[in-house]
GUPA-455061 format. One record per residue: residue number from 0; chain; y, x, z of N, C-alpha, C, O in turn. Coordinates in Angstrom, 2 decimals, decimal comma. Each point is the difference from the previous one (the first is absolute). Example, Ala and Ser with C-alpha at 12.3 -4.5 7.8 and 13.67 -1.06 7.14 Angstrom:
<atoms>
{atom 0; "A"; {-5,69; 13,19; 7,80}; {1,19; -0,89; 0,00}; {1,20; 0,90; 0,00}; {-0,02; 1,04; 0,66}};
{atom 1; "A"; {1,07; -1,39; -1,38}; {1,19; 0,82; 0,06}; {1,09; -0,77; 0,73}; {1,11; 0,51; 0,17}};
</atoms>
This chain:
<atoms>
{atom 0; "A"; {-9,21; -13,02; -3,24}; {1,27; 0,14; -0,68}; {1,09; 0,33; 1,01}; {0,00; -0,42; 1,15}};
{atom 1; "A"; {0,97; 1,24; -1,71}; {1,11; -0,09; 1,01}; {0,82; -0,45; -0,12}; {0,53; -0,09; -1,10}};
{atom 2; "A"; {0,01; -0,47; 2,29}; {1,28; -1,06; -0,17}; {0,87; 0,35; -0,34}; {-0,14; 1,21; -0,18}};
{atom 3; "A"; {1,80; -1,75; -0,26}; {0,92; 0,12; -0,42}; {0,74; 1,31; 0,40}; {0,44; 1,03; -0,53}};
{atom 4; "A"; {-0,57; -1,83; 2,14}; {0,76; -0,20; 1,10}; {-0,34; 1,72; 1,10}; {0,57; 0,50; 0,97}};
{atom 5; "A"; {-1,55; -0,19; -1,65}; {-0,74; 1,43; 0,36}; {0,98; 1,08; -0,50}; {0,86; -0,12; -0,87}};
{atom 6; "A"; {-1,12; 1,07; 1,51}; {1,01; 1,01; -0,49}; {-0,60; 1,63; 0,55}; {0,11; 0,36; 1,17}};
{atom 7; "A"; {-0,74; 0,51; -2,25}; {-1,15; 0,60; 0,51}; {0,69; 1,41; -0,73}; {0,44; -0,10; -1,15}};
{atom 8; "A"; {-0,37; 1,22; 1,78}; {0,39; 1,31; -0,60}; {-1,08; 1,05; 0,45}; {-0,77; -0,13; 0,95}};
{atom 9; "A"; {0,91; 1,69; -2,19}; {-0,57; 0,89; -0,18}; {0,57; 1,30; 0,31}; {1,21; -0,05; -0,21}};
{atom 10; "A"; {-1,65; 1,38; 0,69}; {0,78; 1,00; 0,15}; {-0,91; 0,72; -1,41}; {-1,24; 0,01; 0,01}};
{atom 11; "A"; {2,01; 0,54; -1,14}; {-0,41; 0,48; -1,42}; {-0,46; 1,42; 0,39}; {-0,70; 0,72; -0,71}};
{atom 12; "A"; {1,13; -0,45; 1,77}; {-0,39; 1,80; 0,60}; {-0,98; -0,38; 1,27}; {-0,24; 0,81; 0,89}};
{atom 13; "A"; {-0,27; -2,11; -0,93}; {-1,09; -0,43; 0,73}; {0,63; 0,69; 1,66}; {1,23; 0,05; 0,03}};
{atom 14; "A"; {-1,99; 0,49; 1,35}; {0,57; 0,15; 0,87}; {0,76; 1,03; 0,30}; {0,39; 0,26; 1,14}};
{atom 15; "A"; {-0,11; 0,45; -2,25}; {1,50; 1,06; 0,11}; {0,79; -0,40; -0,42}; {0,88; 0,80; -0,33}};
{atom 16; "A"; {-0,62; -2,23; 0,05}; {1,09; -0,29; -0,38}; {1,29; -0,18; 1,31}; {-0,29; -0,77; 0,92}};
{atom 17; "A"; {1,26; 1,27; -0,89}; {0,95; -0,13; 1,20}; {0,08; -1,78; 0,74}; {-0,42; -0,41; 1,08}};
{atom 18; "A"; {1,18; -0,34; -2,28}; {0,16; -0,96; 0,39}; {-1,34; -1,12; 0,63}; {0,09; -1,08; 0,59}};
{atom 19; "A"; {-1,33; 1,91; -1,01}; {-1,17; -1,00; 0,58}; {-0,50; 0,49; 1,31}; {-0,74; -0,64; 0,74}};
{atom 20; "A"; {1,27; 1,96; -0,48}; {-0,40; 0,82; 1,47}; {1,01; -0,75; 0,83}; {-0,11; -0,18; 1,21}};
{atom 21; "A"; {1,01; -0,20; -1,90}; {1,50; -0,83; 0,66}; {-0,69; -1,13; 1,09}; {-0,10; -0,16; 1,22}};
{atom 22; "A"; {-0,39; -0,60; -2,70}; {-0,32; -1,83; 0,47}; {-1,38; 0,25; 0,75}; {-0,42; -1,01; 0,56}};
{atom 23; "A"; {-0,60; 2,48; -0,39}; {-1,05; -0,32; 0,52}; {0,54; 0,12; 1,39}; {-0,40; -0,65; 0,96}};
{atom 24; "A"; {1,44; 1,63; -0,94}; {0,49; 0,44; 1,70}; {0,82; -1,18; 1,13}; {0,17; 0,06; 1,22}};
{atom 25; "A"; {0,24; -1,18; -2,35}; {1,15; -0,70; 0,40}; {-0,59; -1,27; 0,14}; {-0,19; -0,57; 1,07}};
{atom 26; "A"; {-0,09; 0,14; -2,19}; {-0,75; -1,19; -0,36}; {1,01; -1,08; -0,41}; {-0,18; -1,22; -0,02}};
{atom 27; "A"; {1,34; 1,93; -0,32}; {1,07; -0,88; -0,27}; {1,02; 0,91; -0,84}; {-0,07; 1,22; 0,08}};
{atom 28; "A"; {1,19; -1,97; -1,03}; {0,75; 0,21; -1,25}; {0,50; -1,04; -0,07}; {-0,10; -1,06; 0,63}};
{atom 29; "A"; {1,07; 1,66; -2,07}; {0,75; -0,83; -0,43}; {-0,56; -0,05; -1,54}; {-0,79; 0,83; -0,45}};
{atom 30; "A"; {1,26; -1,78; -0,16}; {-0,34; 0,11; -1,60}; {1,16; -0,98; -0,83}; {0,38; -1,13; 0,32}};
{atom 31; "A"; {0,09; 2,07; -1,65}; {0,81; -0,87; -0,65}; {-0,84; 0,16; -1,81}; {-0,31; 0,93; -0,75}};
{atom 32; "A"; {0,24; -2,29; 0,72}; {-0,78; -0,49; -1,48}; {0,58; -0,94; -0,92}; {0,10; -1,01; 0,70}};
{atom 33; "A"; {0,37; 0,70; -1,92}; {0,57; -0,79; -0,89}; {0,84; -0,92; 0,56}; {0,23; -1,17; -0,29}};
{atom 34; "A"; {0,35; 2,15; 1,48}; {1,23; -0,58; 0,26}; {0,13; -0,62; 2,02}; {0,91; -0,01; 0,83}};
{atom 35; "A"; {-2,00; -0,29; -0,84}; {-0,24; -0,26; 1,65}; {-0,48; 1,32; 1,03}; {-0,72; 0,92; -0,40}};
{atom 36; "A"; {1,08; -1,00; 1,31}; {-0,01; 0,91; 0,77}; {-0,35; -0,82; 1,22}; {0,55; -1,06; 0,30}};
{atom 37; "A"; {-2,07; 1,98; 0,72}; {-0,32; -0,31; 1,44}; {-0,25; 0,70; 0,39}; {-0,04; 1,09; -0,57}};
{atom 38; "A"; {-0,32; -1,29; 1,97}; {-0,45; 0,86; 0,85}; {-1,50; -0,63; -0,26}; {-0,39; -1,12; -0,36}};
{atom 39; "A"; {-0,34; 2,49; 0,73}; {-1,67; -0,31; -0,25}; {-1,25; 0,47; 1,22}; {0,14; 0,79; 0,93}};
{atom 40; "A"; {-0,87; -1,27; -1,15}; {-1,02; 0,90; 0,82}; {-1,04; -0,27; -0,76}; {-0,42; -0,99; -0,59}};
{atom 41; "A"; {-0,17; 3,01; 0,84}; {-1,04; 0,23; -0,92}; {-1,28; -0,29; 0,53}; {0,01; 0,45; 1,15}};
{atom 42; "A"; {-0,90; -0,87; -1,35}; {-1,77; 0,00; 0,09}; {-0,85; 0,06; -0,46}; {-0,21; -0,65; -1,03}};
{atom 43; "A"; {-0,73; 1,52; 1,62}; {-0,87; 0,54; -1,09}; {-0,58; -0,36; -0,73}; {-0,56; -0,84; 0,69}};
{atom 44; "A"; {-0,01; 0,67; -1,93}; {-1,16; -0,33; -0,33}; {-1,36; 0,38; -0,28}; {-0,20; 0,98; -0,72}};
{atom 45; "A"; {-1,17; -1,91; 1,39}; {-0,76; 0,76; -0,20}; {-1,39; -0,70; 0,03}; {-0,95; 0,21; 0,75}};
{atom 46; "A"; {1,14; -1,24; -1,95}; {-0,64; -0,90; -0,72}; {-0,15; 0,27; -1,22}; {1,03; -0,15; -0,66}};
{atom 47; "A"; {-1,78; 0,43; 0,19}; {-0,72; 0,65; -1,44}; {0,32; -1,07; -1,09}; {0,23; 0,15; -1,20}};
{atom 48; "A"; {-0,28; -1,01; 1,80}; {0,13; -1,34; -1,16}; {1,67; 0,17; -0,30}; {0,51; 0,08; -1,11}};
{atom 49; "A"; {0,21; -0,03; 2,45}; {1,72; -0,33; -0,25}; {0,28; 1,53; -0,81}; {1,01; 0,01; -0,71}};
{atom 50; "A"; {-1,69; 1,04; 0,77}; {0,08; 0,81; -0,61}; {-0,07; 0,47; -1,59}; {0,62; 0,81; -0,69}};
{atom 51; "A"; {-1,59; -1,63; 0,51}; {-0,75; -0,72; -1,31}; {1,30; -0,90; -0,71}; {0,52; 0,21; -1,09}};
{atom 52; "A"; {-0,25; -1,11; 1,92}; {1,12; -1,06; -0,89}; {1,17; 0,70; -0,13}; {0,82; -0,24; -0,89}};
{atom 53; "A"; {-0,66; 1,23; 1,83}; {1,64; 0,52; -0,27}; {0,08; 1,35; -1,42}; {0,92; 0,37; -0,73}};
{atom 54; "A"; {-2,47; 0,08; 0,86}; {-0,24; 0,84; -1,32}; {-0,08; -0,86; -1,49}; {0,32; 0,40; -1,11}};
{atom 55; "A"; {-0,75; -1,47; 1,44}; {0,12; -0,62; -1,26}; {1,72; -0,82; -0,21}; {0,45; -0,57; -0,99}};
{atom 56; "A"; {-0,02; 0,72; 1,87}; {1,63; -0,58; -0,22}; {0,50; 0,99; -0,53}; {0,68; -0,35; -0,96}};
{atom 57; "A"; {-0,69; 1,67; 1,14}; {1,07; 1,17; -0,40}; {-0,84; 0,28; -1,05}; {0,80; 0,45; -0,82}};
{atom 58; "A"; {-2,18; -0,41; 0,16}; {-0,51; -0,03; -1,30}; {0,81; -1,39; -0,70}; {0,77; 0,18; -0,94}};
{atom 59; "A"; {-0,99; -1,33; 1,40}; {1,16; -1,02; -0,78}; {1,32; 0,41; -0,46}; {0,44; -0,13; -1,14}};
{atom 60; "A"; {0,10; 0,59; 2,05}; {1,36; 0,32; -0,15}; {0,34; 1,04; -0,93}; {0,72; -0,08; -0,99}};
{atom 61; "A"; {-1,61; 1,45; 1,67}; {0,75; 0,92; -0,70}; {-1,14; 0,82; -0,57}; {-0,04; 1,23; 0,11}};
{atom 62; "A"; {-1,20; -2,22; -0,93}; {-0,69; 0,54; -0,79}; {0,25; 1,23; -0,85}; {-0,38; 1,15; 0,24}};
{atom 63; "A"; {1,19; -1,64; -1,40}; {0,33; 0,62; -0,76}; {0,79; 1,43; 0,06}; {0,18; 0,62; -1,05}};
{atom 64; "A"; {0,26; -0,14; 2,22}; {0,33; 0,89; 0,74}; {-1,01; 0,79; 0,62}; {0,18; 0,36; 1,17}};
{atom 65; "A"; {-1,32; -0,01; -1,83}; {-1,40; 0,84; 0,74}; {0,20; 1,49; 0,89}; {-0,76; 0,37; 0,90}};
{atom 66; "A"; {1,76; 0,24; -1,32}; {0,03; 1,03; 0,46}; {0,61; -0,63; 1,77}; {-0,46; 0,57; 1,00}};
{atom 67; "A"; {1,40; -1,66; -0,84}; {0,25; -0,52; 1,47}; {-0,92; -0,68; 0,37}; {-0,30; -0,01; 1,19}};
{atom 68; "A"; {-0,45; -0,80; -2,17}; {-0,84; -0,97; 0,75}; {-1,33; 0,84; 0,56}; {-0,76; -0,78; 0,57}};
{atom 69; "A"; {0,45; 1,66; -0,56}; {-1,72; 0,45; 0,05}; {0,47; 1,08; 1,49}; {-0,76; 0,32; 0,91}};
{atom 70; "A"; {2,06; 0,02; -1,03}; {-0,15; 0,88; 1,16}; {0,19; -1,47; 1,37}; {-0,71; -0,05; 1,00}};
{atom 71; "A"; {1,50; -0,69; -1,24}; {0,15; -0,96; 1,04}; {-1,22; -1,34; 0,36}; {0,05; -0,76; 0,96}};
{atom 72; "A"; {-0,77; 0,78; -1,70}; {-1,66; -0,49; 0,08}; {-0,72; 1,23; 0,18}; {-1,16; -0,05; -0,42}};
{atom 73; "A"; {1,48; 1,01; 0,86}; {-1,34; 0,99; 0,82}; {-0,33; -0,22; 1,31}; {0,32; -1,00; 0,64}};
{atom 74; "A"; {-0,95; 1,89; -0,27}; {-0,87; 0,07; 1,34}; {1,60; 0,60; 0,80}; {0,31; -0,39; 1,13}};
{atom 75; "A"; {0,33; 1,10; -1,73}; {0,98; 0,86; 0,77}; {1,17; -1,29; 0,73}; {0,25; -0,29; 1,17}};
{atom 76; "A"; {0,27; -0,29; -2,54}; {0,90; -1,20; 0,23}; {-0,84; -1,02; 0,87}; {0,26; -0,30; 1,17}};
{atom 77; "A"; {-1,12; -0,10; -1,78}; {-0,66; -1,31; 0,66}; {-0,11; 0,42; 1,73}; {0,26; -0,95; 0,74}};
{atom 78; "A"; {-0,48; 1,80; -0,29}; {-0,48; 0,26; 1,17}; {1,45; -0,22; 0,61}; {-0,23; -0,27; 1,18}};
{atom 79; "A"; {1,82; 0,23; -1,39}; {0,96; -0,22; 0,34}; {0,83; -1,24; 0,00}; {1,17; -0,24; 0,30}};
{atom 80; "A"; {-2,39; -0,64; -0,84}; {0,69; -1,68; -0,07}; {0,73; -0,61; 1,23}; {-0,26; 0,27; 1,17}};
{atom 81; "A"; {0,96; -0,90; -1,50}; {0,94; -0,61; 1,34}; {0,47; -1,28; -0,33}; {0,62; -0,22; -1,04}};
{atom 82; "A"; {-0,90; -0,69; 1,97}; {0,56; -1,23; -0,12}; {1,20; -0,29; 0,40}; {-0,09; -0,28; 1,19}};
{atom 83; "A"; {1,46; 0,17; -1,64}; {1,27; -0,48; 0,55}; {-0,15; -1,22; 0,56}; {-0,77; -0,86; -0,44}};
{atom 84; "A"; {1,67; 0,69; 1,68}; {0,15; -1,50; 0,26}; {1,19; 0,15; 0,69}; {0,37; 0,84; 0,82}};
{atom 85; "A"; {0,25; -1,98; -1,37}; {1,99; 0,24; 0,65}; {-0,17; -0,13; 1,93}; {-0,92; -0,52; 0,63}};
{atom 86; "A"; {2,12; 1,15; -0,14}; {-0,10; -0,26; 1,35}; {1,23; -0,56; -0,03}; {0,79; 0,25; -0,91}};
{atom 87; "A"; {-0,50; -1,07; 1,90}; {0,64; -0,73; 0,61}; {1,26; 0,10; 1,33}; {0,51; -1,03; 0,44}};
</atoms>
């Protein structure tokens, strides 16, 4: 399961996406979400299982939305998973 406290993103244009060529080059960002804003650092992921739980979270979420959910559970997206973790 993943924790709360986890905080895991996708590039939807998988590795042409600009902003994920960004965080692979840097390994660091900023991010602002429902209101909080940090500084982050990205890491990869590349555990099949954490891959697995984060596809079934965005099927939770945004099931009902198939035409977003199926491109961001592919092989294209999945291969661009990233773990945030605030820096300090």
């Amino acid at each position: 399961m993943i924790r709360c406290d986890e905080l895991y993103v996708r590039s939807w244009r998988g590795t042409g996406g600009t902003w994920w060529k960004t965080a692979q080059a840097t390994h660091t960002g900023h991010i602002a979400a429902g209101g909080v804003e940090a500084d982050v650092t990205f890491a990869p992921v590349g555990d099949l299982a954490v891959n697995d739980r984060v596809d079934a979270a965005y099927q939770t979420k945004y099931g009902h939305y198939s035409g977003y959910v199926e491109p961001m559970v592919g092989e294209q997206a999945r291969a661009t998973t990233l773990r945030l973790a605030p820096r300090s």
